[in-house]
GUBA-278596 format. One record per residue (C-alpha): residue in one letter; residue number from 0; x negated, y negated, z negated. Coordinates in Angstrom, 3 decimals. Layout:
% residues N
A,NUM,X,Y,Z .
...
END
This chain:
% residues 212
X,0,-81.619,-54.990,205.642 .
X,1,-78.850,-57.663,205.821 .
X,2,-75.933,-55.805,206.911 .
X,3,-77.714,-53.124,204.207 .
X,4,-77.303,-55.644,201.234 .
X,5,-73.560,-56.707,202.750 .
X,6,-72.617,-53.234,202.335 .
X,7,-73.660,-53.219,198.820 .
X,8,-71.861,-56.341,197.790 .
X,9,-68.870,-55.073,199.492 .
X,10,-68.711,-52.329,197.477 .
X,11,-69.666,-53.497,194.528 .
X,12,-66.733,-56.266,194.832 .
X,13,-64.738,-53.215,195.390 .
X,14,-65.404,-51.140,192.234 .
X,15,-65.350,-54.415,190.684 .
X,16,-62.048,-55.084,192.192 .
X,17,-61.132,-51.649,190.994 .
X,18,-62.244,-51.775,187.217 .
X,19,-60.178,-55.000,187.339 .
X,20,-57.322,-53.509,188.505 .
X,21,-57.553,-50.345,186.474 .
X,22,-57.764,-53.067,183.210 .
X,23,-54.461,-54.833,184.238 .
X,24,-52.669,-52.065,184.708 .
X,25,-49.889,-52.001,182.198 .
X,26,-48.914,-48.456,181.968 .
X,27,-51.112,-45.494,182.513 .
X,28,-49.622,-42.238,181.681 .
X,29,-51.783,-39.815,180.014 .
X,30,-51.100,-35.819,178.064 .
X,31,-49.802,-37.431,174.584 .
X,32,-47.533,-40.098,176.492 .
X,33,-46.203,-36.671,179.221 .
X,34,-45.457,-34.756,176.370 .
X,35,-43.311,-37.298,174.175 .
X,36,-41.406,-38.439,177.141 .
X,37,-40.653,-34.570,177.890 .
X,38,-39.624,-34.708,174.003 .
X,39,-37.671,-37.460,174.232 .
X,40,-35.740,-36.242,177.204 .
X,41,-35.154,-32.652,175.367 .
X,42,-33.798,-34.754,172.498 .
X,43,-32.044,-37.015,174.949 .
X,44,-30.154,-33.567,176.163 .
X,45,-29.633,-32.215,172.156 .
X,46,-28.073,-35.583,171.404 .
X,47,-25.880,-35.873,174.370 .
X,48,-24.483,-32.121,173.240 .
X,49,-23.225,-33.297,170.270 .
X,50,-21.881,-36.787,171.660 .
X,51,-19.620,-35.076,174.079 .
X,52,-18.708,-32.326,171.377 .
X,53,-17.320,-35.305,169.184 .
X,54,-15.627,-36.281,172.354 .
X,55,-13.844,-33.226,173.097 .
X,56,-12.481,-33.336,169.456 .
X,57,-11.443,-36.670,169.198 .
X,58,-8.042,-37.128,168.763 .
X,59,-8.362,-34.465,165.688 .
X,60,-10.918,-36.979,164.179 .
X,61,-9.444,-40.010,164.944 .
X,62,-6.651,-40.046,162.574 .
X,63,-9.690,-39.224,159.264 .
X,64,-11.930,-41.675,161.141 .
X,65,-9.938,-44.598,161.294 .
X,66,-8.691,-44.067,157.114 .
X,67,-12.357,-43.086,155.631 .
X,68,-15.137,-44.497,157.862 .
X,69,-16.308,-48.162,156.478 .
X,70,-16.927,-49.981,159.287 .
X,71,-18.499,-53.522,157.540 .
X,72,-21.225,-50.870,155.566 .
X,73,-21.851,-49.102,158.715 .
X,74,-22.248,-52.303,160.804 .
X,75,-24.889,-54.083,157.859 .
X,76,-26.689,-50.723,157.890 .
X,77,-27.103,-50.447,162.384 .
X,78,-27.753,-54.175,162.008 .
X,79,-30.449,-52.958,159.907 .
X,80,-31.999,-50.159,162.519 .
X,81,-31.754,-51.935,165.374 .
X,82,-33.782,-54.821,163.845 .
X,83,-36.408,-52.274,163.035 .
X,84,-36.842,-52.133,166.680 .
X,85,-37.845,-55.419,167.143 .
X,86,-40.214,-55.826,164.489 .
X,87,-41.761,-52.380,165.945 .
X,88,-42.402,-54.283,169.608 .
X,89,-43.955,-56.836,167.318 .
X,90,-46.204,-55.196,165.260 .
X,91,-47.294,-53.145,167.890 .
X,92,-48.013,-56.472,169.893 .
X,93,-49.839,-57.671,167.138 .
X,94,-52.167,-54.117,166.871 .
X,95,-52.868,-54.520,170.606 .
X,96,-54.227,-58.207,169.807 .
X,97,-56.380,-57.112,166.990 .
X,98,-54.558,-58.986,164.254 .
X,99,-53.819,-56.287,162.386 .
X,100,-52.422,-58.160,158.991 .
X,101,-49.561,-59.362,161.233 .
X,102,-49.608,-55.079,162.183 .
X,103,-49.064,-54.094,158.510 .
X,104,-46.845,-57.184,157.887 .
X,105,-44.204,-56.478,160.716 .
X,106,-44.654,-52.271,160.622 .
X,107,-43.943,-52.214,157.212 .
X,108,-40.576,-54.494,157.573 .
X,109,-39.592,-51.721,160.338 .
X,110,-40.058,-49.098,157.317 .
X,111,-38.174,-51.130,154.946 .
X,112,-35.261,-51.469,157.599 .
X,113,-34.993,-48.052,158.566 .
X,114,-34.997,-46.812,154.715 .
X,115,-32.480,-49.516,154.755 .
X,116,-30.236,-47.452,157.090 .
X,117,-30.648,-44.288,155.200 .
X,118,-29.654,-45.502,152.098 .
X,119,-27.044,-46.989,153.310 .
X,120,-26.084,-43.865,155.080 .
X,121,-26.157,-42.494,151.833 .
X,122,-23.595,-44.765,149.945 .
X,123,-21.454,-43.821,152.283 .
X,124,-21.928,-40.256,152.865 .
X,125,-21.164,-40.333,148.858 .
X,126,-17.723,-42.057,149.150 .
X,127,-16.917,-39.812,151.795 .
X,128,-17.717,-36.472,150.085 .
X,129,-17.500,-38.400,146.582 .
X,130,-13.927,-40.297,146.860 .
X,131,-12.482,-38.753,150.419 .
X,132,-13.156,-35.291,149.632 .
X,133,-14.673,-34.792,153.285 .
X,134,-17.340,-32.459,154.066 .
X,135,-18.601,-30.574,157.247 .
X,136,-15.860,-27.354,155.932 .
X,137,-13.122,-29.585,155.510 .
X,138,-11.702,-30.253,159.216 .
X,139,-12.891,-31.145,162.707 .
X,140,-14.125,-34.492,161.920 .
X,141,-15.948,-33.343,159.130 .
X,142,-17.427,-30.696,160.658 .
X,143,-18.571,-33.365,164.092 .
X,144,-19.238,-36.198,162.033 .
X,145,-21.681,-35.134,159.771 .
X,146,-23.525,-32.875,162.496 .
X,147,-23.939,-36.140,164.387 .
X,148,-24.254,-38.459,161.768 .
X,149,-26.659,-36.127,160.045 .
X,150,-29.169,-34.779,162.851 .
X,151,-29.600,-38.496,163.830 .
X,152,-30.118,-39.192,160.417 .
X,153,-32.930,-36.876,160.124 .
X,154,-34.627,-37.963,163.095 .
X,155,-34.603,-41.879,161.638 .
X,156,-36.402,-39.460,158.788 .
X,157,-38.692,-38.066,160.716 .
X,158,-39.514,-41.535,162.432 .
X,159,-40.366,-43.394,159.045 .
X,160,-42.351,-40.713,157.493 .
X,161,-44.327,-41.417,160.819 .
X,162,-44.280,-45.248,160.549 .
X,163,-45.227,-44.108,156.509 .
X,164,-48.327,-42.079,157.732 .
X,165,-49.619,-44.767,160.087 .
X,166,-48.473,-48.164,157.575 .
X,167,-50.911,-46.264,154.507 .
X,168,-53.600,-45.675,157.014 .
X,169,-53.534,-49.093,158.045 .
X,170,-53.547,-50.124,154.714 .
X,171,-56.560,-47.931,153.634 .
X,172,-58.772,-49.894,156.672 .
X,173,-58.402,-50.749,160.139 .
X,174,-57.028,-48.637,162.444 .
X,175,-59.362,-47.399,165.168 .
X,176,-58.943,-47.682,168.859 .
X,177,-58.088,-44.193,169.372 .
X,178,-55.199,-44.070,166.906 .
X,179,-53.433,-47.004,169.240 .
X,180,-51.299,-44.769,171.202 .
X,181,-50.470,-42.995,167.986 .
X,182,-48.495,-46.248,167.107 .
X,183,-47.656,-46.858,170.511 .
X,184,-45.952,-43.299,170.731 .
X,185,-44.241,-43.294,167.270 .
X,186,-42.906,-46.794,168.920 .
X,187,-41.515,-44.755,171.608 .
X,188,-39.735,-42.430,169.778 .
X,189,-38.562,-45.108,167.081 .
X,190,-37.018,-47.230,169.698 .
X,191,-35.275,-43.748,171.751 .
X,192,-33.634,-43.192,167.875 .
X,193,-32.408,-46.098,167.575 .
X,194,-30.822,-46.012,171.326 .
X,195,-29.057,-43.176,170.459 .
X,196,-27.589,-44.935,167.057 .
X,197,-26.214,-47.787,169.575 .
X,198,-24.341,-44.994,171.411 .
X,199,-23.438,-42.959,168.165 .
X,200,-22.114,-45.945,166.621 .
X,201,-19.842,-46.974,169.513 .
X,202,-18.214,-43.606,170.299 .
X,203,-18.031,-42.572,166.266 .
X,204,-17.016,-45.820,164.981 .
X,205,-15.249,-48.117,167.705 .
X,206,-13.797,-45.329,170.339 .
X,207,-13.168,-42.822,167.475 .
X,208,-11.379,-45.056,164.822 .
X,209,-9.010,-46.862,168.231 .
X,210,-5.376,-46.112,168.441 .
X,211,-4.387,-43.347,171.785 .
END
């Protein structure tokens, strides 16, 4: 009966050691989290197509690059997205702690950022069709510029009519448990866009606008 009732606490102190374990664990993969990771790495492949298309073109951009592009707009608008990513990791620390006014407070500045971006985009997509007369028909750089420029663009669109969706549910009532790894997801993909800005900006706008 003993060794009976030792048997029993040993394995209860190992499913308890087990729940505990399974609670700690940081990252457990699951369908939704699969499936936007095999997104993300589909994108990952779409984006590095054009990257390297801009590349192979370069020295026909460079010259309309280096005269048209404004580099201090450019800069106060990345500034702007790449910020969004922080206060993304913060709001969604905050939703994970339950203090979900400090959720709506920091989500919604990562909204305001990243409409930021896209006007600012905008500004100066309008000097450069408005003023410079360039368009995607006008030459090479035209034609890879605002392919890249654009298609990221639209994914930063995509991204804050998600962080939209999730901000106005938020605000309607609390979010429940199960839409967590919605915002944890949309996190996921927010933060991959704004990786690929970092490497947009530096091959568009520092290696494409340097001298050969």
């Amino acid at each position: 009966m003993e060794q009976t009732s030792s048997l029993a606490v040993a394995h209860s102190g190992e499913r308890g050691e087990h729940r505990s374990l399974s609670r700690e664990a940081p990252f457990i993969l699951d369908g939704g989290k699969v499936g936007m990771a095999c997104f993300l790495v589909t994108e990952a492949v779409f984006f590095s197509t054009l990257i390297v298309t801009y590349l192979i073109y370069l020295d026909q951009s460079r010259p309309f690059a280096a005269k048209y592009l404004s580099l201090p707009l450019v800069i106060v608008s990345s500034i702007c997205l790449i910020s969004s990513s922080g206060t993304i990791h913060i709001a969604e620390g905050a939703l994970r702690r339950g203090k979900e006014a400090n959720f709506r407070l920091w989500w919604g500045i990562a909204l305001a950022l990243g409409a930021a971006f896209i006007v600012l985009t905008g500004v100066e997509w309008a000097e450069l069709i408005g003023r410079h007369k360039q368009w995607m028909s006008s030459n090479l750089f035209g034609t890879t510029y605002f392919t890249l420029v654009g298609f990221h663009g639209a994914h930063v669109t995509v991204g804050l009519v998600m962080i939209g969706i999730i901000l106005a549910a938020s605000l309607r009532g609390r979010i429940p448990a199960a839409k967590h790894k919605a915002v944890e997801l949309i996190s996921w993909y927010w933060h991959f866009v704004d990786g690929v800005w970092i490497v947009v900006f530096t091959v568009v706008y520092i290696i494409g606008r340097m001298e050969n």
